[in-house]
C-alpha positions, -999 to +999 in steps of 0.1 A: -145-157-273-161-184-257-173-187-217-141-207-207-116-187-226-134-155-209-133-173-178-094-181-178-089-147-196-107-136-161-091-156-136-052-142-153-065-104-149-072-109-112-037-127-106-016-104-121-042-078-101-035-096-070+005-099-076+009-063-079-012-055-053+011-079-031+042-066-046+031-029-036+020-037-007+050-057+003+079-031-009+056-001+007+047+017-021+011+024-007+015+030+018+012+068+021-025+067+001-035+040+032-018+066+057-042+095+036-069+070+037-071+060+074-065+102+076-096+113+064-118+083+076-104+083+115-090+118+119-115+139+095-110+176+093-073+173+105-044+181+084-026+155+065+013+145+060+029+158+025+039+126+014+079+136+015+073+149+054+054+109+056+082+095+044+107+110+066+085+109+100+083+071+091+118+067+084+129+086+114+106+067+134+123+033+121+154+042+125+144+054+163+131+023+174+144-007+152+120-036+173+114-059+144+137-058+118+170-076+105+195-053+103 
């Protein structure tokens, strides 16, 4: 394969890289591993959230105060 064809070849892998990590981030789907993340960097040492009890805290937590949302 030549340097231009490696180079578009490239330049596709990070789109479709990119998209899904838009797509994730945009329908929430990791957002639990950033919650575990920011966990263990800000709050070491400290128990973390199953990610079922995460889901329902945030949930409950929407539902509770509904500032920015459409419905």
């Amino acid at each position: 394969m030549g340097r231009i064809a490696q180079s578009v070849v490239g330049g596709a892998v990070r789109a479709v890289r990119a998209l899904g990590w838009y797509c994730k981030t945009l329908m929430g789907d990791n957002h639990y591993q950033r919650y575990v993340e920011h966990r263990a960097r800000a709050h070491a040492g400290e128990a973390v959230m199953s990610e079922r009890e995460y889901w329902r805290h945030r949930h409950a937590e929407t539902d509770a105060n509904p500032a920015a949302r459409c419905c």
